[in-house]
C-alpha positions as CSV (number, residue, x, y, z in Angstrom):
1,X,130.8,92.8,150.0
2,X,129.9,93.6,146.6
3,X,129.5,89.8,145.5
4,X,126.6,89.5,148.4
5,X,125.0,92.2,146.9
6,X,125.3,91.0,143.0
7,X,124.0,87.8,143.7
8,X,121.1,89.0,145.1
9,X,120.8,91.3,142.5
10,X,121.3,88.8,140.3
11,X,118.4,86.4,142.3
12,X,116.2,89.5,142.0
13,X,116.0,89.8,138.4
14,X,115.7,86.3,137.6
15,X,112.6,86.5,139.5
16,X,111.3,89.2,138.0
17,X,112.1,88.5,134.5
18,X,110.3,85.2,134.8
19,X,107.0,87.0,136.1
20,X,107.5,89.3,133.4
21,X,107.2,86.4,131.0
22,X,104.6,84.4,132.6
23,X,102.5,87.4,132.6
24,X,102.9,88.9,129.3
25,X,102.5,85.1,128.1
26,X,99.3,84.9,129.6
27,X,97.6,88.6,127.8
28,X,99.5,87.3,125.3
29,X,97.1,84.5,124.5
30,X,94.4,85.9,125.9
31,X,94.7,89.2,123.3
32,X,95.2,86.9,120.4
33,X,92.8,84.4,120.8
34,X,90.8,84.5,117.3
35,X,88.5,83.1,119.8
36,X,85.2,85.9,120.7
37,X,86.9,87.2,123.6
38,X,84.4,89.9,126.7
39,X,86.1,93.5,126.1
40,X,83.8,95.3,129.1
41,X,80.5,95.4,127.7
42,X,81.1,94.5,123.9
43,X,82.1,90.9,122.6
44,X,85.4,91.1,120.4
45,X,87.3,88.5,117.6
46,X,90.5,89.2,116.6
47,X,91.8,87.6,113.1
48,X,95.4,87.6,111.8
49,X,96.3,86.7,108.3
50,X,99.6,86.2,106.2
51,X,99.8,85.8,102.6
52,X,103.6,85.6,101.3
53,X,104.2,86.0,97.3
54,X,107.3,86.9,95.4
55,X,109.7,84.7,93.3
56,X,111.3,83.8,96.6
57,X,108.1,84.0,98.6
58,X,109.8,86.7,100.7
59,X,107.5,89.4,100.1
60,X,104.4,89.5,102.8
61,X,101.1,91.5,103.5
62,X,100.0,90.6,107.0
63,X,96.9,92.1,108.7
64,X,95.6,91.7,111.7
65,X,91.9,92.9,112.3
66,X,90.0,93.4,115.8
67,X,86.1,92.9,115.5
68,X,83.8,94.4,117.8
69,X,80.2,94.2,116.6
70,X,80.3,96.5,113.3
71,X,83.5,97.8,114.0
72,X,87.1,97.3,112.7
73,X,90.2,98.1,114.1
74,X,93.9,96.8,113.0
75,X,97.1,96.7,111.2
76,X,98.6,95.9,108.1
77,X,101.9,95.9,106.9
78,X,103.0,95.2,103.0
79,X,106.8,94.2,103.2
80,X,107.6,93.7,99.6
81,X,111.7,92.5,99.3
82,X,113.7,95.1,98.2
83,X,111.3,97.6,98.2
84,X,109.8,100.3,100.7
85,X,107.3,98.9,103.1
86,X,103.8,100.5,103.9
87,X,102.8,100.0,107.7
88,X,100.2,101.0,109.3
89,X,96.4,100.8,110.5
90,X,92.9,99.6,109.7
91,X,89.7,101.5,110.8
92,X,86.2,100.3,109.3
93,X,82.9,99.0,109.8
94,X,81.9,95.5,108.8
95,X,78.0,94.3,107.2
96,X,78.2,90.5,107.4
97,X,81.4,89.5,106.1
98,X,82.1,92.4,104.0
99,X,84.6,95.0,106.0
100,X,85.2,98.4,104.2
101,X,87.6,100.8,105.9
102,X,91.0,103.2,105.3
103,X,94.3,102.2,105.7
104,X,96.4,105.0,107.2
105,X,100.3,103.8,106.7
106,X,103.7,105.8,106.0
107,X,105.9,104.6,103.6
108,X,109.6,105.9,102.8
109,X,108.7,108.6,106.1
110,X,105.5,110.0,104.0
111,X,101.9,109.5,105.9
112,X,99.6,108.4,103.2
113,X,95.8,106.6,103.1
114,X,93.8,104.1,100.8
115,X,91.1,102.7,100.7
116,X,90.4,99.4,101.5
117,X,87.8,96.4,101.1
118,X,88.3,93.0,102.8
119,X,85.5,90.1,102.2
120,X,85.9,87.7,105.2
121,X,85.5,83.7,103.7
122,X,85.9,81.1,106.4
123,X,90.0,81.1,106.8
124,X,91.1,83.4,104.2
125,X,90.7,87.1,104.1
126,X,90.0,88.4,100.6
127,X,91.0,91.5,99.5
128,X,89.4,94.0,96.4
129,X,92.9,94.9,94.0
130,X,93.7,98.1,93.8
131,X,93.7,100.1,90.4
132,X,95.3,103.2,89.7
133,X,93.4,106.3,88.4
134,X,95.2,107.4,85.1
135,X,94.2,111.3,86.5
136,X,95.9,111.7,89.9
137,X,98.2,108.4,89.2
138,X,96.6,107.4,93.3
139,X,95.4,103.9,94.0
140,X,91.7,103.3,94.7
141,X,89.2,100.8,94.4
142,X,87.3,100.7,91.4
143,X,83.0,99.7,92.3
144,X,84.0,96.5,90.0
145,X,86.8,95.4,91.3
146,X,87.6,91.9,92.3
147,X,88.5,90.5,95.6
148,X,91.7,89.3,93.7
149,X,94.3,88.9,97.0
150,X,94.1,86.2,99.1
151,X,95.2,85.9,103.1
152,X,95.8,83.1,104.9
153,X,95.0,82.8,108.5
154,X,97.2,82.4,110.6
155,X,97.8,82.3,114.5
156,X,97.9,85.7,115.9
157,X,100.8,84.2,119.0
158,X,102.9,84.2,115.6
């Protein structure tokens, strides 16, 4: 008696895994296209980029960043090797290709912020460097500052 029921069971979930997949497949690309995409009323682009450094080339910063008219939304993550990551998210505004927002991220269990400043150039996503002021020993972004880091992008189904 149990084997009837087991490989029904067993039928069941096969079944239902796949229409798991073939749905989450399907938001899948249609969440990631880079594509504008119709979010209700308000058009939307979503961008991802990579950019992978180190003597190994093991150390990454990807961001992913969701445009909707003037305003930005997203995530990065700096995984340097060896060393604590900072996670977290984007919020901004964008004029033209210029997008100036806060990162919000935790690193080693701590919340922290910085500023940020992104300068969107065909298929790479440049980034202002990051000083640090001799005063508070912080990071910030000084009004000269270069957009010295360079992103890649890369396919957001990644």
């Amino acid at each position: 008696m149990i084997r009837h029921i087991t490989i029904p069971a067993a039928i069941a979930l096969v079944l239902l895994a796949g229409a798991c997949n073939q749905k989450k497949g399907h938001r899948s690309s249609e969440n990631t296209s880079a594509d504008a995409a119709t979010d209700g009323n308000s058009s939307s682009q979503q961008f991802c980029f990579l950019k992978v450094e180190g003597q190994q080339s093991i150390d990454s910063t990807q961001v992913t960043l969701l445009l909707r008219g003037d305003t930005v939304e997203g995530k990065m993550n700096w995984v340097p090797a060896e060393k604590d990551a900072r996670r977290g998210t984007i919020k901004g505004t964008r004029k033209g290709n210029i997008i100036t927002g806060v990162w919000s991220f935790i690193q080693e269990g701590s919340h922290d912020s910085l500023p940020l400043q992104f300068k969107l150039n065909g298929d790479t996503l440049l980034q202002k460097e990051f000083a640090v002021d001799p005063a508070t020993g912080r990071q910030i972004i000084k009004a000269d500052a270069a957009y010295k880091d360079k992103l890649l992008r890369v396919d957001c189904r990644l």
